[in-house]
N, C-alpha and C positions, 0 to 999 in steps of 0.2 A: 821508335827510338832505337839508335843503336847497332844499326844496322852498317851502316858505312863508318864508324867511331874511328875519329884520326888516333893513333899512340900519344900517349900523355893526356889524352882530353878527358876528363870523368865522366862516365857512364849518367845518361839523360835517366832524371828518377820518374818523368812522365808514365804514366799507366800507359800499356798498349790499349789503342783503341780501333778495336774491329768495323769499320765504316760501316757494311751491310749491316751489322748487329743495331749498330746506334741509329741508324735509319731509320731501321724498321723499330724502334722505342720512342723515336722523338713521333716519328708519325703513328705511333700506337696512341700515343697523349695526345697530338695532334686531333684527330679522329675521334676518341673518347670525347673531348670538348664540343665540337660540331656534333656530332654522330647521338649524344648523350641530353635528349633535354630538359632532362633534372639541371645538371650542369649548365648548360649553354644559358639555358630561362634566368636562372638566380644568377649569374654575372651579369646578364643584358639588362636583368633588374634593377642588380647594383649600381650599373652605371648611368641608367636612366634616371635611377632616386638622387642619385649624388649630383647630377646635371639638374635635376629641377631645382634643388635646394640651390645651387649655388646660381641658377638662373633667377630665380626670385630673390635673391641676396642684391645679383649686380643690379635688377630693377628699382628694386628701394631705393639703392645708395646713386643709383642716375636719377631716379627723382628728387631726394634729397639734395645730389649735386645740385640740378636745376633751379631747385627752389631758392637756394643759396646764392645763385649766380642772378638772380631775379633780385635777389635782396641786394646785392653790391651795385647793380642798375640801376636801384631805386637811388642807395644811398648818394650815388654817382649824382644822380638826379638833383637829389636834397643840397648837396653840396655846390652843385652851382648854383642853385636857385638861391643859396646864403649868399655865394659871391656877389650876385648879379644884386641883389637887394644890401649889397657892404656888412653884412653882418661879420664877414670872416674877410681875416686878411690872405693878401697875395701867397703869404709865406705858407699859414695854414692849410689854404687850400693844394698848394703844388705837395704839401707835404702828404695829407690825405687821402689826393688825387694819386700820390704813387702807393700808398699803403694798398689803396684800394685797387691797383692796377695789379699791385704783387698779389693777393687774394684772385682776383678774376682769374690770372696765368695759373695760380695754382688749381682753384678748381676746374677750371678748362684740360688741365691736365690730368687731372684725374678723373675727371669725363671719360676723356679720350680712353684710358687705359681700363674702366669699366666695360666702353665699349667695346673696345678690345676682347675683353673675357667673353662679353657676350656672341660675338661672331667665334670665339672658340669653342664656349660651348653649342653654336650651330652647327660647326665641322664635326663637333662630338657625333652630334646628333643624326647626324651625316654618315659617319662612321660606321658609327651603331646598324642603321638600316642598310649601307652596305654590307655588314659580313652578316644580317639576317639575312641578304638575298643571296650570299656566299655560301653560307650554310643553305640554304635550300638547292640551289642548284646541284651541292655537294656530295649533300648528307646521302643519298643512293647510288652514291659513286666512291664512296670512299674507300672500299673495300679493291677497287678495281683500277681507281685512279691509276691512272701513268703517271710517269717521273717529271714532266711537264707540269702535269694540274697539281702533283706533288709540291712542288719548286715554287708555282702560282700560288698556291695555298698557304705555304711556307712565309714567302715574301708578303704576302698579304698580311698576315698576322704578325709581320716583323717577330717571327718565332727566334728566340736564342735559345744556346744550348750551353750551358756550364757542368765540364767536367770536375770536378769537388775531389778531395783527397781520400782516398780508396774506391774513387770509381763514383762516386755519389754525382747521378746525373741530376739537372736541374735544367726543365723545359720551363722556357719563359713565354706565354704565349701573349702577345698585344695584341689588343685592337686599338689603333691607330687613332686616337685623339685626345693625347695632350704628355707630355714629357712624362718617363717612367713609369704609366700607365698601365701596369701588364699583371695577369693571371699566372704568379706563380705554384707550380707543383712540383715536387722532391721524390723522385723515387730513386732508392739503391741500385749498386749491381747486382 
């Protein structure tokens, strides 16, 4: 900042930030995470624990769905079977028949969106065994890595970097399966 400042324009209050400096920190934490498997173990933990639970949640609740959608079939069933034997009138039935058509679309759609999570938490899962063969391939290169497997590595873990007020750097590092997902760590300048 500052450097080229038009006359009249106020001085940028941004910190200077030294590239090679911040490089070499982001891939200090970089490296620590891979390189460290006290660290690496208990997050790959975390998110394995957190993927089962939530994987036997969407199972319930698709069985559940199912059974539910079994019942609106049957009822479906029952209700013509009145029609067809005049126990229920024209009216009652069409009116029924749409109650119960609304129920089906709803749980059909929430099927779908069960399933949904469930093929998400496969990609997790996916994920996951990705950057364990990331980290292996790595973890005795890191020290030596080039700017390339640096950048790969980088990209890989959708690493961000937040500069914080007085310099407070903040490496965000993701593994890649599912929105906001990420290993945050704080260190100062």
């Amino acid at each position: 900042p500052g450097k080229r400042r038009k006359i009249g324009v106020p001085k940028c209050g941004c910190p200077n930030l030294p590239g090679p400096e911040l490089e070499g920190r982001v891939w200090t934490e970089v490296a620590d995470f891979l390189g460290n498997p006290d660290i690496f173990q208990a997050e790959m933990d975390r998110r394995v624990h957190g993927q089962e639970g939530q994987g036997a949640e969407a199972e319930r609740e698709i069985a559940k769905l199912n059974r539910r959608l079994a019942d609106v079939d049957h009822r479906e069933t029952e209700l013509v079977a009145l029609r067809l034997r005049g126990t229920v009138s024209e009216v009652a039935l069409d009116r029924n028949a749409a109650l119960l058509r609304v129920e089906r679309t709803h749980l059909t759609e929430e099927l779908e969106r069960q399933r949904e999570t469930m093929s998400t938490l496969e990609q997790g899962q996916a994920a996951v065994a990705s950057l364990k063969a990331l980290r292996e391939h790595m973890r005795d290169r890191l020290d030596s890595a080039t700017p390339e497997d640096r950048r790969t590595v980088l990209e890989a873990l959708e690493t961000r970097v937040t500069v914080g007020v007085g310099g407070l750097l903040e490496v965000s590092i993701g593994i890649p399966q599912g929105v906001g997902d990420c290993v945050h760590r704080t260190h100062g300048q």
